[in-house]
LUMLUM-491957 format. One record per residue (C-alpha): residue number from 1; x, y, z. Coordinates in steps of 0.05 Angstrom, whole numbers, plus 5000, padded with zeros to 4 digits. Example, Ala and Ser with C-alpha at 12.3 -4.5 7.8 and 13.67 -1.06 7.14 Angstrom:
<vexvos>
  seq    xx    yy    zz
    1  5246  4910  5156
    2  5273  4979  5143
</vexvos>
This chain:
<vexvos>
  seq    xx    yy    zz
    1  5003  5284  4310
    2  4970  5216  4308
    3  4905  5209  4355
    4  4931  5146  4380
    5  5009  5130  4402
    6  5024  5058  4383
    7  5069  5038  4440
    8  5096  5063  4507
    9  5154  5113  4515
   10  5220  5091  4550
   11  5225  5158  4586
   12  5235  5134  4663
   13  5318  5129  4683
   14  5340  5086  4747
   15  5318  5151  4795
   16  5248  5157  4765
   17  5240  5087  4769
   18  5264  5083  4841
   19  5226  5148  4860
   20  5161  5110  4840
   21  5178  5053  4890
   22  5194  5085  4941
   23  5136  5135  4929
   24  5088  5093  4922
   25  5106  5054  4977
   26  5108  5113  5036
   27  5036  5144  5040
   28  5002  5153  5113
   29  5013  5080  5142
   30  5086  5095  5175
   31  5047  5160  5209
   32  4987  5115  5232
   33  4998  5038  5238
   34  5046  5034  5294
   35  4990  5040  5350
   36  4953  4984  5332
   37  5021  4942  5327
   38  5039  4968  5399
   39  4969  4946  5419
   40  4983  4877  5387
   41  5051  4862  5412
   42  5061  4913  5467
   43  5137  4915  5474
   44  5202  4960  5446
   45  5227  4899  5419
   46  5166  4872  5378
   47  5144  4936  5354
   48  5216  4939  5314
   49  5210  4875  5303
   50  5142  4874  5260
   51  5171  4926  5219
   52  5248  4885  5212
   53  5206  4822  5195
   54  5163  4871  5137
   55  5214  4908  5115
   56  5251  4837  5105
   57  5187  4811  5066
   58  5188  4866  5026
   59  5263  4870  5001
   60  5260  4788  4995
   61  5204  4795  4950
   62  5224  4847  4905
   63  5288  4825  4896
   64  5270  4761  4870
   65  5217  4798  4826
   66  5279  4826  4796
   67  5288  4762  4759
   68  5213  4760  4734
   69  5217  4838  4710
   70  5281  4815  4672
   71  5244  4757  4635
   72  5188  4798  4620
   73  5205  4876  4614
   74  5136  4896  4592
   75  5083  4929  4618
   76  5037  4889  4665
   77  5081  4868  4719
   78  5054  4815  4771
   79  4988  4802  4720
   80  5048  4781  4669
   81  5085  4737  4714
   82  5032  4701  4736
   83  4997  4690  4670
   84  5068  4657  4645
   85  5082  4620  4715
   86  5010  4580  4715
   87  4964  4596  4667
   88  4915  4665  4641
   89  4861  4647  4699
   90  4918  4665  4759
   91  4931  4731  4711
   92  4860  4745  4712
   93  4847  4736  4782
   94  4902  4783  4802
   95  4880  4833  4755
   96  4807  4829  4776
   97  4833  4838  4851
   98  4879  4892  4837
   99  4814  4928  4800
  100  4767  4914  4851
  101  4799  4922  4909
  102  4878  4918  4908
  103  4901  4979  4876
  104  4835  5025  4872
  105  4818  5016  4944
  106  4896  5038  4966
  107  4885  5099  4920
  108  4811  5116  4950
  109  4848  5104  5025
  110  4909  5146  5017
  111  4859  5203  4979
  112  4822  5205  5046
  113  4877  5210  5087
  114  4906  5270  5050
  115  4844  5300  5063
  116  4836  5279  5136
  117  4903  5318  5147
  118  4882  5375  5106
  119  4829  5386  5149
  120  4886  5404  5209
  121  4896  5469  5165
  122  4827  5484  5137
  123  4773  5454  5186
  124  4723  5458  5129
  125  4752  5392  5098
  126  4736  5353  5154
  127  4706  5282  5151
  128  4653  5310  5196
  129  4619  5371  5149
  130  4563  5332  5107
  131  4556  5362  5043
  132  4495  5313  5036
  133  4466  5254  5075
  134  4399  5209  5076
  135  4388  5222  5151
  136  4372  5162  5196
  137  4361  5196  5269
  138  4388  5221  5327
  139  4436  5188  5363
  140  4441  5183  5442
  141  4486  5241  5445
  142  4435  5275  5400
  143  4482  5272  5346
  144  4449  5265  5268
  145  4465  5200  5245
  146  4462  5183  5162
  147  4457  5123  5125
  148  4496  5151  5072
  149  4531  5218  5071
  150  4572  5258  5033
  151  4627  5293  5057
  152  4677  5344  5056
  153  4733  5305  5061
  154  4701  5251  5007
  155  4696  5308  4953
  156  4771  5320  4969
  157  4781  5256  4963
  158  4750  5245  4901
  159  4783  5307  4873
  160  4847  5296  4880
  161  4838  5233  4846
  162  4806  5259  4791
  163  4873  5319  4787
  164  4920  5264  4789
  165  4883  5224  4733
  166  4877  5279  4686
  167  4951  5302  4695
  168  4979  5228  4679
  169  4937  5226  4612
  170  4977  5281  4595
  171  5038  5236  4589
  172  5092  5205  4625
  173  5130  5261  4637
  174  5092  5302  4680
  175  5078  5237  4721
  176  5153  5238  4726
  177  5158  5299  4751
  178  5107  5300  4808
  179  5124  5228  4823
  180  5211  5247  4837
  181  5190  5320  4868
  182  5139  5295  4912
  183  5180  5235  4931
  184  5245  5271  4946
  185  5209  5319  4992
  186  5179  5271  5035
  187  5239  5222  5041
  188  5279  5289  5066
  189  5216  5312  5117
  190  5216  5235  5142
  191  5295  5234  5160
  192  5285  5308  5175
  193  5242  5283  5232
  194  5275  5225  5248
  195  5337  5258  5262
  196  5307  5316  5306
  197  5265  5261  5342
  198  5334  5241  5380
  199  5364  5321  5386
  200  5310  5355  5406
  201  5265  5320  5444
  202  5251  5341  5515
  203  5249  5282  5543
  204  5266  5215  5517
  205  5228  5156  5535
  206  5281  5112  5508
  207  5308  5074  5567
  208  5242  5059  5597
  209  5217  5024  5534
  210  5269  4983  5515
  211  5256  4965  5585
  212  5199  4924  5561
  213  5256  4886  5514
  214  5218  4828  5476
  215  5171  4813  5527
  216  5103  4808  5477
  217  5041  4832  5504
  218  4971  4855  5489
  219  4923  4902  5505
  220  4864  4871  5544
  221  4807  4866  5497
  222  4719  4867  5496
  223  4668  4811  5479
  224  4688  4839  5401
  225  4752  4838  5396
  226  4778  4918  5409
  227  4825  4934  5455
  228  4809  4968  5513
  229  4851  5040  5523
  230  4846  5022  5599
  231  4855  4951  5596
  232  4911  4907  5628
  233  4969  4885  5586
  234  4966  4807  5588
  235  5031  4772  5568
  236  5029  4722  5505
  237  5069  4672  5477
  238  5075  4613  5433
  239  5022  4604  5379
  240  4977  4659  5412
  241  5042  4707  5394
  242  5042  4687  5319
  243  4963  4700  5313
  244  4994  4775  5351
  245  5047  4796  5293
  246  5000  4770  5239
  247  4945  4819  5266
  248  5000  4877  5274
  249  5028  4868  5197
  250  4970  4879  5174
  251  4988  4955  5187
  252  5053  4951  5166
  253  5056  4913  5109
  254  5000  4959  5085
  255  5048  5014  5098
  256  5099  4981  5057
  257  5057  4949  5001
  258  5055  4976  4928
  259  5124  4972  4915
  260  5116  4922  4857
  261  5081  4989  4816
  262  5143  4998  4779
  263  5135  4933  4743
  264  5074  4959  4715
  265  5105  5011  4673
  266  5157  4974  4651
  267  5145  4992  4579
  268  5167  5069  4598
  269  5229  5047  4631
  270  5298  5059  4596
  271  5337  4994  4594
  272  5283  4946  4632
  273  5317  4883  4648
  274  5377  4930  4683
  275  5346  4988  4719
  276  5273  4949  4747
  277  5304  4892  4786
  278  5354  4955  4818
  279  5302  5004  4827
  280  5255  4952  4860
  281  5321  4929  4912
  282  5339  5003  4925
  283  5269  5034  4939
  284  5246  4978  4988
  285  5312  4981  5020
  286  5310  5063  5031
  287  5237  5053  5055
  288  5246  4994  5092
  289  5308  5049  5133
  290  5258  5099  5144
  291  5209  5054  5172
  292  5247  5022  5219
  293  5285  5092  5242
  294  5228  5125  5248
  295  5195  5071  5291
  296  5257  5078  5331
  297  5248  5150  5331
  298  5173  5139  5363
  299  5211  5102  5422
  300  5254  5152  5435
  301  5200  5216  5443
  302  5140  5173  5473
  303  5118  5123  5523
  304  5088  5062  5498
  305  5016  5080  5524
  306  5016  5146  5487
  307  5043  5105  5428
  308  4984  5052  5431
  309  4931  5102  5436
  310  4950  5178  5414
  311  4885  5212  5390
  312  4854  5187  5329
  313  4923  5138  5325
  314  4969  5195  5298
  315  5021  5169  5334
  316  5070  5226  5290
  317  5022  5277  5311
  318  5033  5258  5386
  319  5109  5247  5360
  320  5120  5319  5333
  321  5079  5358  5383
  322  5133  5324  5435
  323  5183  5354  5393
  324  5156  5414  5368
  325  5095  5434  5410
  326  5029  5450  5395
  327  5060  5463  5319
  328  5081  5390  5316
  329  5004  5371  5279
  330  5009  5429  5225
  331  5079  5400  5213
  332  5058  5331  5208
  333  4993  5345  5169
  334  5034  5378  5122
  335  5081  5321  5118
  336  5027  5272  5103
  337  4992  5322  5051
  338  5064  5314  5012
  339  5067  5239  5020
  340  4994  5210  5000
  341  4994  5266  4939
  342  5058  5239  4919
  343  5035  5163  4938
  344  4972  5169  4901
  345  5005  5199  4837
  346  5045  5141  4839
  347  4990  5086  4840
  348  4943  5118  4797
  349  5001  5116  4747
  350  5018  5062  4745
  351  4955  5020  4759
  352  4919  5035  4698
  353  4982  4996  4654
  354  4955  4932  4696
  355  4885  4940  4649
  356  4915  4968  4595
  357  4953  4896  4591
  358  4901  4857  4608
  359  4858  4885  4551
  360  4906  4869  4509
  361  4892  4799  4522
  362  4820  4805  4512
  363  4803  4801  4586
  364  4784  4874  4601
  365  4744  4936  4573
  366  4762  4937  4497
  367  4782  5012  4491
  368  4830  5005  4562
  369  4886  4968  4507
  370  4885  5048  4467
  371  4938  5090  4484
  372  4922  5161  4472
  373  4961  5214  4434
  374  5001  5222  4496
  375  5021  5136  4498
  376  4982  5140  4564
  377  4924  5084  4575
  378  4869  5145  4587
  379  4808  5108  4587
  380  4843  5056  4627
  381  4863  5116  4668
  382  4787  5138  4684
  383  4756  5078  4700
  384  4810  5068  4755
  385  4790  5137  4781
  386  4723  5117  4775
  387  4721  5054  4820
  388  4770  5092  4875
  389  4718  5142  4869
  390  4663  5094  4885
  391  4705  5062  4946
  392  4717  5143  4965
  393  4637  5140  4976
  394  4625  5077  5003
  395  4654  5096  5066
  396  4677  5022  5072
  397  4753  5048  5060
  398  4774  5027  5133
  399  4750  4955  5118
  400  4780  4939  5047
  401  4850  4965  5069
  402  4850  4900  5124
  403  4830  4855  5059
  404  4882  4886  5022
  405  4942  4861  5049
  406  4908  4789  5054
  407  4894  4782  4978
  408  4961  4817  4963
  409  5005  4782  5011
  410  4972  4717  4978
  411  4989  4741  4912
  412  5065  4759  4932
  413  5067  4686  4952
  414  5037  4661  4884
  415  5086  4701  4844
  416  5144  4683  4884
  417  5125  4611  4867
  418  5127  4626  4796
  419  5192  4642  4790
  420  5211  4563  4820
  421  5153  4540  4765
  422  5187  4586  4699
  423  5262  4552  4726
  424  5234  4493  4705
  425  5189  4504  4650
  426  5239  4566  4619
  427  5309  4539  4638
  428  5343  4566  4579
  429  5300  4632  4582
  430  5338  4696  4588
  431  5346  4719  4648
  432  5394  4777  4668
  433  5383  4780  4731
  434  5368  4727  4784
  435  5330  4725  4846
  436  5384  4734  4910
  437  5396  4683  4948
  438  5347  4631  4907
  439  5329  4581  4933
  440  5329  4602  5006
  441  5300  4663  5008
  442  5248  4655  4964
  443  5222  4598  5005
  444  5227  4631  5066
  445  5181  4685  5045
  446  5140  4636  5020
  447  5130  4602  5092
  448  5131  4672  5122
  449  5072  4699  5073
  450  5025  4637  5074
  451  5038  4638  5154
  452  5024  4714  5154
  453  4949  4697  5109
  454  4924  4636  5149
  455  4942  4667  5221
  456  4897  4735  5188
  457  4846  4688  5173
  458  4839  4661  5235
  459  4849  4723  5278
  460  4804  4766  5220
  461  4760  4720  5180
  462  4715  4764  5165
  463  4765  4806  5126
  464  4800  4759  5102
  465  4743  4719  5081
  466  4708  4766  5043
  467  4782  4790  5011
  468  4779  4710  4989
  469  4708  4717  4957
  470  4729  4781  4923
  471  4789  4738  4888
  472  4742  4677  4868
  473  4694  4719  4841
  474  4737  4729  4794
  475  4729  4663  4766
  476  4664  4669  4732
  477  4680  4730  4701
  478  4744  4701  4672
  479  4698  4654  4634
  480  4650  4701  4616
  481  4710  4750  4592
  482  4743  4686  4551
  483  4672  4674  4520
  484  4658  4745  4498
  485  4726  4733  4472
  486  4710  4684  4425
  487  4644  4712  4408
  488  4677  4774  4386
</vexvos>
């Protein structure tokens, strides 16, 4: 056998392909983020409401990236589209961002969560054992306080990673394989709970939250900014209400981001231009179900106090002990152990096709355009699992995830606009299949995206800000990468 494969495998079918959508897309936001959007909004009606308006996002946009994925069935994805809608800089920039923080910073996020939930079943993983830490002093509780540590639950972290990198340079198939198992088990568990949320629940809180209807309101808040657990709810409206539900997507459409990883991989996809543009519509649309039945599910078994503040925010932890007792957490930790391994073998994946592509181009690490023996980017692979790594240690995790869906949510919009720039400058292009209901929808999740990124910026600007300056930095480098280029 040759050391090096010359091109990618077509090995994926509709199912695989739709397995890695919806698998990348459900990790540990749908078991998390709904506190802080009950804290944000404070009502029955708004809670489903956030998640209606996401879920409605999400389906709008990949959809109409069905008609980019058809133009251009290669690997690469949203780097592609945007290189061919404006010009290689855009391409760059994404790429940069999904290196630097997009895509490695989701991976090093859901890698700690699986290990946050492990620790429900063996203590010993537990954010809280330091392996290793430059000690700073005790605290006024007399607790040791580090200014850098290592622990447990970040060598778990980091291990995992590193497992799910070296299986996927093994090739495509046993990526597969995980990816639909893993996937298939946790879309059963989630309905599984859904469904015994509303028969077996000893008392439903259903009535007295929809009492609360669309009335928005918000948790009383400090000099800082946090909500206060014993704070007044104080009623909001108008502008003051759009600022609200931009601050609570950010957890949901975190929880339902990644979904465009399929067009990554496009290269290992049997028929392309058919089964991307339907795997994208029916994995966003079976995610976008679960989402919004389990939040219904959440109404149903607890009162909206427990659901703005259970402990830690594991609002399905307080949801399945209601159900199940004092079992419900080992269920649930179990649950989530399933999802983010299955998540993260998803987006380790397919992230690494994103370098592979731009490499090709000349704008990344010369040996991430090889493909090994396997037709699997492997360097490309490793650095990726480097850099989550990195964000792993950094303990910064928290704060990159509310960048995230800034930069990506900006980036959605960008692409989206391609498609209206490659109608004009590709009218006779092929194109077998078209973005639904173009022009309307498209340019209503145009408005609803830039609206979402300048309310975030005004109600986080730190987070958003420095998301901004992660993107731009990318500029310099672009030149410096086309340079090298030339120099070569």
């Amino acid at each position: 056998m040759a050391e090096h494969a010359s091109s990618f495998k077509p090995s994926l079918s509709l199912v695989d392909a739709t397995m890695v959508v919806a698998g990348s897309m459900i990790g540990s936001g749908i078991f998390i983020v709904t506190s802080d959007i009950t804290r944000n909004v404070g009502s029955a009606g708004w809670i489903i409401a956030v998640w209606l308006i996401t879920g409605f996002m999400t389906i709008t946009a990949a959809v109409s990236y069905g008609e980019l994925s058809g133009m251009y069935p290669k690997a690469g994805g949203q780097y592609v589209y945007l290189k061919e809608a404006f010009n290689p800089l855009a391409g760059f920039l994404y790429g940069w961002s999904f290196f630097s923080v997009i895509q490695t910073a989701t991976i090093a996020a859901v890698a700690v969560a699986f290990s946050r939930y492990t620790a429900y079943l063996v203590p010993w993983f537990s954010e809280s054992h330091k392996l290793w830490g430059i000690e700073k002093g005790l605290n006024a509780q007399g607790v040791m306080e580090y200014s850098f540590s290592i622990s447990a639950a970040q060598v778990l972290a980091i291990a995992l990673i590193m497992f799910l990198t070296y299986t996927n340079t093994k090739g495509i198939k046993g990526g597969k394989i995980i990816q639909t198992s893993f996937t298939t088990v946790k879309l059963l568990s989630l309905f599984g709970l859904i469904i015994l949320g509303f028969l077996f629940v000893q008392h439903s809180f259903w009535g007295e939250n929809w009492q609360t209807g669309m009335n928005a309101t918000h948790l009383q808040q400090d000099a800082s900014g946090n909500f206060l657990k014993d704070g007044e709810w104080l009623s909001i409206g108008g502008t003051a209400l759009i600022g609200a539900i931009a601050a609570a997507m950010v957890g949901s459409i975190f929880s339902s981001d990644s979904w465009n990883n399929v067009t990554f991989i496009a290269g290992e996809i049997k028929n392309p231009k058919r089964n991307i543009g339907l795997s994208l519509f029916l994995g966003t649309l079976i995610v976008t179900v679960i989402y919004v039945a389990a939040n219904l599910m959440y109404l149903n078994v607890l009162p909206l106090s427990q659901i703005a503040y259970p402990e830690g925010d594991r609002v399905a932890v307080a949801a399945a002990n209601s159900i199940f007792g004092n079992i419900g957490a080992y269920i649930i930790a179990v649950m989530i152990m399933v999802s983010t391994f299955g998540c993260n073998n998803g987006l380790i994946l397919a992230g690494a096709r994103v370098y592979y592509t731009m490499a090709k181009d000349g704008l990344f690490f010369k040996r991430t355009a090889i493909l090994n023996k396997n037709a699997v980017p492997e360097f490309a692979l490793w650095i990726q699992a480097g850099m989550a790594s990195v964000l792993c240690l950094s303990g910064s995790y928290g704060d990159l995830l509310d960048m995230i869906s800034f930069v990506a949510v900006l980036f959605y919009a960008l692409t989206i606009i391609g498609i209206f720039i490659l109608r004009k400058k590709r009218p006779d292009a092929d194109r077998p299949y078209k973005a639904f209901g173009y022009p309307v929808l498209p340019i209503i999740y145009i408005i609803l995206a830039l609206t979402f990124s300048i309310f975030l910026i005004k109600m986080k600007p730190q987070y958003a800000g420095i998301g901004l300056g992660i993107v731009l930095a990318g500029v310099p480098l672009y030149y410096l990468a086309v340079r090298i280029k030339k120099n070569v």
